[in-house]
KEVEX-326165 format. One record per residue: chain; x, y, z of N, C-alpha, C, O in turn. Coordinates in steps of 0.02 Angstrom, whole numbers, m for minus. Atoms other than C-alpha are relative to their C-alpha. Last residue first. Layout:
BEGIN
(r A, (X, Y, Z), (X, Y, Z), (X, Y, Z), (X, Y, Z)),
...
# end
This chain:
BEGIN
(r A, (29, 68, m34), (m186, m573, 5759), (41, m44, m36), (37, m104, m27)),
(r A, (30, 39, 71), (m61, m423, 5684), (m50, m47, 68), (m38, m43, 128)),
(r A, (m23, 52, m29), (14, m273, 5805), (m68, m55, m56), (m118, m35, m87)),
(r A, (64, 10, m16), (45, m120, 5701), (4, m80, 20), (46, m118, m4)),
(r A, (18, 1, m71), (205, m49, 5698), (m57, m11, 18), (m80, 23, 65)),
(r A, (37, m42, m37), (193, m9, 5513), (6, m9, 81), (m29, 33, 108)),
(r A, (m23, m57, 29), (330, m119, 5463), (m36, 70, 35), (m8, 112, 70)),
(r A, (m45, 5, m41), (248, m268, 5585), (39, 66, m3), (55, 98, 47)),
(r A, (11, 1, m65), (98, m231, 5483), (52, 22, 39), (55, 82, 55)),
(r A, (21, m53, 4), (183, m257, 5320), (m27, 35, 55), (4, 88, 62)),
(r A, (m73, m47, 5), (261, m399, 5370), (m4, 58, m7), (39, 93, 20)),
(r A, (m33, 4, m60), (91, m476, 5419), (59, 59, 21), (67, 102, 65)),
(r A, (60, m41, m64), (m14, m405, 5266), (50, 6, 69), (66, 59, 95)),
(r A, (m1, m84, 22), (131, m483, 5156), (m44, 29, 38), (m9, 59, 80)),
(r A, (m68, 0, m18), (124, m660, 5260), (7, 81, m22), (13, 125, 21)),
(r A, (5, m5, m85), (m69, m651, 5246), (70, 28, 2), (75, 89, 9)),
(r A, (36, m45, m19), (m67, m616, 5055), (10, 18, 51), (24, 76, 64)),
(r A, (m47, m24, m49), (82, m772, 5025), (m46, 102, 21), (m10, 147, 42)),
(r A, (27, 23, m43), (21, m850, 4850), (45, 64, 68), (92, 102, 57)),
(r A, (79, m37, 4), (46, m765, 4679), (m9, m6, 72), (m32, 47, 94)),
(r A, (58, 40, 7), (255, m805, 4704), (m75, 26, 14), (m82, 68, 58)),
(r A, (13, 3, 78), (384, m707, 4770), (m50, m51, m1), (m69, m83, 49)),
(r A, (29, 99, 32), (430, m644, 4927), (m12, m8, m81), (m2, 31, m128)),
(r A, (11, m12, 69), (540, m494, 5020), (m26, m64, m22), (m3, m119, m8)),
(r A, (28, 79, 7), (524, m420, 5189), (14, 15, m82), (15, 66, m117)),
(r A, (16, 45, m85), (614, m272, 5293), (m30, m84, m31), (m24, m138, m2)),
(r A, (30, 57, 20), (726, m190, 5130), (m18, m43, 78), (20, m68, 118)),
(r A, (m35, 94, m8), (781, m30, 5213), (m59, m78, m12), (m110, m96, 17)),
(r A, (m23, 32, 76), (715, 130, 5130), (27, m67, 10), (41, m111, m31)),
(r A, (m66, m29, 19), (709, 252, 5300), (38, m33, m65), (94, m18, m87)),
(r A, (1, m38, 37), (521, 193, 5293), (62, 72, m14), (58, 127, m41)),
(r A, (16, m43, m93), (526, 34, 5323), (0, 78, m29), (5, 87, m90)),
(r A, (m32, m29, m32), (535, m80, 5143), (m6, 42, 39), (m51, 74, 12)),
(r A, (29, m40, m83), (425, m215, 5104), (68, 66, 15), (112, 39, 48)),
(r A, (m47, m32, m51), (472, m292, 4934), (m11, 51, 35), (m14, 108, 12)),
(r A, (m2, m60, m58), (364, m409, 4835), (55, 28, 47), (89, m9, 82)),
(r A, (m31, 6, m53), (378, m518, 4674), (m15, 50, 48), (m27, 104, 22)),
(r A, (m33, m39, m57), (267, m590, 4564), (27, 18, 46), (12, m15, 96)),
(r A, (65, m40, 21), (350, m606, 4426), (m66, m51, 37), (m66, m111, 23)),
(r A, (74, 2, m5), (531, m653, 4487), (m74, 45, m29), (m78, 106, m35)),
(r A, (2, 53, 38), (719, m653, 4471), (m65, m26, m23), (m72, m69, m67)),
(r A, (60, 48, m25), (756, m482, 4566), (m12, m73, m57), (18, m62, m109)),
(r A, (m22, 100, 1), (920, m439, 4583), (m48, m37, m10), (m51, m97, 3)),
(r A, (27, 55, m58), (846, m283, 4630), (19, m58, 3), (7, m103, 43)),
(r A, (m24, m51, m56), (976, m165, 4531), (m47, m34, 57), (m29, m31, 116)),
(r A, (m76, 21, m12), (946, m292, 4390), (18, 17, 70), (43, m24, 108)),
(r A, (m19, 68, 16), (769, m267, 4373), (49, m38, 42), (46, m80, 88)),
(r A, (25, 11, m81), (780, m74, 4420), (m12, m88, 15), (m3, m110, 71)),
(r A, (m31, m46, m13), (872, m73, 4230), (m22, m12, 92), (15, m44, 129)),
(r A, (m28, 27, m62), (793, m229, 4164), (29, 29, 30), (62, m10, 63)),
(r A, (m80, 24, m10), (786, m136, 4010), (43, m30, 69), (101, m24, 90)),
(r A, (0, 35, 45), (601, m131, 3979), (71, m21, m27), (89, m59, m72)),
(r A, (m67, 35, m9), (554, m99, 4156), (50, m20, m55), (97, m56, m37)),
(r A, (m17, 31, 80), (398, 18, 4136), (92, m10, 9), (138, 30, 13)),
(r A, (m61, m7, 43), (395, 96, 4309), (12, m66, m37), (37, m119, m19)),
(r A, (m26, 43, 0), (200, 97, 4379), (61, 10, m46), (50, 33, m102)),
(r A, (m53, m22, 59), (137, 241, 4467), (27, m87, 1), (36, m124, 49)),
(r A, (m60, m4, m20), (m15, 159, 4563), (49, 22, m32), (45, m12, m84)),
(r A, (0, m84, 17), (m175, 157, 4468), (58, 35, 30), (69, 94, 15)),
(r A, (m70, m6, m54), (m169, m31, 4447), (3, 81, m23), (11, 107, m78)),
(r A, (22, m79, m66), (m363, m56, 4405), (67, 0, 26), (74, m17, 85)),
(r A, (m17, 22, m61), (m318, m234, 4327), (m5, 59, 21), (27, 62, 73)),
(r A, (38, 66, m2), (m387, m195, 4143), (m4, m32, 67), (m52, m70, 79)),
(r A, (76, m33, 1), (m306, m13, 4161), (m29, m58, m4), (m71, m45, 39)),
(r A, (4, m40, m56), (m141, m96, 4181), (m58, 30, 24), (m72, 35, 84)),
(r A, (m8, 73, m57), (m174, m252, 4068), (7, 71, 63), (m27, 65, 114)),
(r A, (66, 25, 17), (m203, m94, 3921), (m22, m52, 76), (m76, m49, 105)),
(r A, (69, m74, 2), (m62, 19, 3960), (m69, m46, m2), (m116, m22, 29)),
(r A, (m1, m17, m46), (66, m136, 3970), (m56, 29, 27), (m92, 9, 73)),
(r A, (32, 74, m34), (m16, m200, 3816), (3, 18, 53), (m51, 19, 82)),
(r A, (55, m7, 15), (27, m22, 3730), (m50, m52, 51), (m104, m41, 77)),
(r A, (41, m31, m23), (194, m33, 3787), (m75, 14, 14), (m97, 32, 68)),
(r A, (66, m43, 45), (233, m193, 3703), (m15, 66, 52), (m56, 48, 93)),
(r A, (m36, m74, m1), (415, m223, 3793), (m69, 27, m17), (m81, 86, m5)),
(r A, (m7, m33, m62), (316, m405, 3847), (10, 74, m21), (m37, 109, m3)),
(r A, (65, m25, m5), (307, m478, 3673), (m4, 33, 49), (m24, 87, 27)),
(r A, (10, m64, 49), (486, m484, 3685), (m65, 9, m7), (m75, 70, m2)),
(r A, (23, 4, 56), (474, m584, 3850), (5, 59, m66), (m9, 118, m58)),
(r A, (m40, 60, m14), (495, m587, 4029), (8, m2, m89), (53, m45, m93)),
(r A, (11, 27, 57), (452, m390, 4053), (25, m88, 5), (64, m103, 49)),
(r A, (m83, 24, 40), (482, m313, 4199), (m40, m61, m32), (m78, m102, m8)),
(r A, (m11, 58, 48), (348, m196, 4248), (44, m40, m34), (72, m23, m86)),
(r A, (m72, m6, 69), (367, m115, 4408), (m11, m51, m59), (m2, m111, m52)),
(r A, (m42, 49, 44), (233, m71, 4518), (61, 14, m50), (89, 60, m80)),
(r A, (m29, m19, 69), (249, 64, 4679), (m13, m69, m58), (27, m115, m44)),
(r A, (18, 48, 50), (145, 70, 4836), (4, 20, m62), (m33, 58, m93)),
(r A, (m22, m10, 90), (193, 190, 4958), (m19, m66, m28), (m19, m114, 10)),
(r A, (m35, 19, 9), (100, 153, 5159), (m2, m1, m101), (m46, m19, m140)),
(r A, (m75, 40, m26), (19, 207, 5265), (29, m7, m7), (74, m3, 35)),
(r A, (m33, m63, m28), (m119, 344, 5180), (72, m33, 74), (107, m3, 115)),
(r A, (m27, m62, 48), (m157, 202, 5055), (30, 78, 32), (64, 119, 3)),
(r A, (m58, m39, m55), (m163, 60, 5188), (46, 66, m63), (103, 84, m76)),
(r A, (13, m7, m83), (m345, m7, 5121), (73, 20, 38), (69, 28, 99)),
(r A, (60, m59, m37), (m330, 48, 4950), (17, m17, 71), (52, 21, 105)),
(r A, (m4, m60, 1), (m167, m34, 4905), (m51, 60, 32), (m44, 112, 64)),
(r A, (m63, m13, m38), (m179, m187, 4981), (16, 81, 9), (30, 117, 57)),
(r A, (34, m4, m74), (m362, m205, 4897), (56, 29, 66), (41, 61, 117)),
(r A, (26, m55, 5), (m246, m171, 4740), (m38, 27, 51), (m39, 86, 68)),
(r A, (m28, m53, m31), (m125, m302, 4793), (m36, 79, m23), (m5, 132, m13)),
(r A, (m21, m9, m77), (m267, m418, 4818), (46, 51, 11), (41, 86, 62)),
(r A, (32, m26, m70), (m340, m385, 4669), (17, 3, 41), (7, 56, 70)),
(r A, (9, m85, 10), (m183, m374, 4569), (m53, 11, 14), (m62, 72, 19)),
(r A, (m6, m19, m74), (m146, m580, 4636), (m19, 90, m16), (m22, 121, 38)),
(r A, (34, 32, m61), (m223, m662, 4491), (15, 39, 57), (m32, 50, 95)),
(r A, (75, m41, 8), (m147, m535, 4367), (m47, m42, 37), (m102, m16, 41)),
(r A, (m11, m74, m45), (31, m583, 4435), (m98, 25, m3), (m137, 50, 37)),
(r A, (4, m28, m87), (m18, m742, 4443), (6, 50, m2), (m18, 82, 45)),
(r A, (59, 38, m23), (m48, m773, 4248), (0, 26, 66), (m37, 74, 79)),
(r A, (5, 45, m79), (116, m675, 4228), (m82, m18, 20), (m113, 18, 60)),
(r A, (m7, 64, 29), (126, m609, 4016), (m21, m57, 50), (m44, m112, 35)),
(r A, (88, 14, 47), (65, m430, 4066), (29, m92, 0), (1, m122, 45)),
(r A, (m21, m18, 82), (228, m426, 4189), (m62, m23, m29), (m95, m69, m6)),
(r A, (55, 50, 61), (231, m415, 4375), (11, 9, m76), (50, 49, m101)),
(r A, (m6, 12, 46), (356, m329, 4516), (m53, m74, m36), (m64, m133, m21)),
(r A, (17, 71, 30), (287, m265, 4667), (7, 21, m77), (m17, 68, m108)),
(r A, (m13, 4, 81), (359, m114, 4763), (1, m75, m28), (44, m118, m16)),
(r A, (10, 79, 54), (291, m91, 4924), (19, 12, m57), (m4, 61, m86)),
(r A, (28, 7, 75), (337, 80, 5014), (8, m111, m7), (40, m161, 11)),
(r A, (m29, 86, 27), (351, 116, 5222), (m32, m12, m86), (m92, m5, m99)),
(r A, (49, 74, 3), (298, 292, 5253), (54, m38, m27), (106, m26, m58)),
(r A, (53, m16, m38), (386, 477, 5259), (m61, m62, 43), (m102, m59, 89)),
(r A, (m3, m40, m44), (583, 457, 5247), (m89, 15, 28), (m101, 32, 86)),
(r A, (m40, m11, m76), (590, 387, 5101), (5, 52, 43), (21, 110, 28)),
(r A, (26, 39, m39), (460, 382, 4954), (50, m9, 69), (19, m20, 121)),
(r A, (79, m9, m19), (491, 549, 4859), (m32, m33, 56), (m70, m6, 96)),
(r A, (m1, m61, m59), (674, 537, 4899), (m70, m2, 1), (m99, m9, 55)),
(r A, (m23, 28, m71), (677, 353, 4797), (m5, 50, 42), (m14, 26, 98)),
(r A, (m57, 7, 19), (593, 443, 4641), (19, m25, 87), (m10, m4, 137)),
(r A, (m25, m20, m77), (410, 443, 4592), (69, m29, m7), (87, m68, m51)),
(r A, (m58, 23, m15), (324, 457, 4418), (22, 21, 66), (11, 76, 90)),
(r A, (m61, m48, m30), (149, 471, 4390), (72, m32, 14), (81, m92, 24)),
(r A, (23, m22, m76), (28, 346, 4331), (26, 46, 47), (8, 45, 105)),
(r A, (91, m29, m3), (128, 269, 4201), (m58, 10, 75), (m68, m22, 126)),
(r A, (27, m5, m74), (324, 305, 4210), (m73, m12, m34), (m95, 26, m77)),
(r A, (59, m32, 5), (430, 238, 4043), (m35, 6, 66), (m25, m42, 104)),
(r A, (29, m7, 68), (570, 145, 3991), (m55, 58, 6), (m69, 96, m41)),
(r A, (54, 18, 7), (636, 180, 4187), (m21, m7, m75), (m23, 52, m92)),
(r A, (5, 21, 38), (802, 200, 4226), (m67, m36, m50), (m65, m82, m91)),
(r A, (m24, m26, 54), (810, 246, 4398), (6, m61, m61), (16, m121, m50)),
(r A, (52, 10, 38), (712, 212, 4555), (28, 27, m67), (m3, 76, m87)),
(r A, (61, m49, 25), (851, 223, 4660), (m40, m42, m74), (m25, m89, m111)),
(r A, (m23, m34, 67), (892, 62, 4751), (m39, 55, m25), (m100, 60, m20)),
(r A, (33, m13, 72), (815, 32, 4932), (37, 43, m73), (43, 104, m80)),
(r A, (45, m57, 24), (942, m5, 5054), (m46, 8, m70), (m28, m1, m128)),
(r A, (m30, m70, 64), (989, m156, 5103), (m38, 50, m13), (m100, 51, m13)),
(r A, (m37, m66, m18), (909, m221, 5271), (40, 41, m71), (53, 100, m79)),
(r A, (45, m31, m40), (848, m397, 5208), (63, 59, 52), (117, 49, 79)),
(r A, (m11, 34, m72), (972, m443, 5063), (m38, 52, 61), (m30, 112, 64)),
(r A, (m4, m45, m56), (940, m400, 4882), (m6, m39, 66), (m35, m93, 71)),
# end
């Protein structure tokens, strides 16, 4: 994806945990995050405090969606999903990826990855890798119209 595309729908999901939400749900009222991780990503479950702290502290700012995309056949395990999700406090609806379906439709290549979008759905930031908190806070910020130190 290329900064300004529009956010893909949220379709194709193996599975919703935590409620399910659909691209109308999240556009138009707040700016959404959608971070992709997978039980198997050492970093991802290093960084799911921070994006959980992310989540609490700008929870009436801003959507916050995961996505699980799998790297792995051990990965499709539902059950593991369910287990590493509740083990990492991700209470966020998370869409079970297990056909690369929203995957694909992000282009995405990564676990973990982040994507900032405004809140008419346009892609404003996107990163990858455990590292990069500040930089996501920043962009996020900027999204919100909030001025950063």
């Amino acid at each position: 994806m290329r900064l300004r595309d529009e956010m893909p729908e949220l379709n194709g999901a193996t599975e919703w945990l935590n409620g399910e939400v659909t691209k109308s749900d999240l556009i138009g009222n707040k700016p959404t995050l959608i971070h992709f991780w997978s039980v198997s990503c050492g970093l991802c479950k290093e960084a799911m405090p921070n994006i959980n702290q992310f989540r609490d502290d700008y929870k009436d700012e801003l959507n916050v969606v995961a996505v699980h995309m799998p790297r792995s056949e051990k990965d499709l395990d539902l059950e593991q999903v369910k287990e590493v999700a509740k083990e990492h406090d991700i209470t966020q609806p998370i869409f079970v990826d297990n056909q690369h379906k929203l995957t694909d439709a992000f282009e995405n290549q990564y676990v973990p990855a982040y994507y900032v979008f405004d809140n008419e759905g346009k892609l404003r930031h996107f990163q990858a890798g455990g590292d990069g908190m500040k930089m996501l806070t920043k962009r996020v910020n900027r999204v919100l119209g909030k001025e950063t130190k």
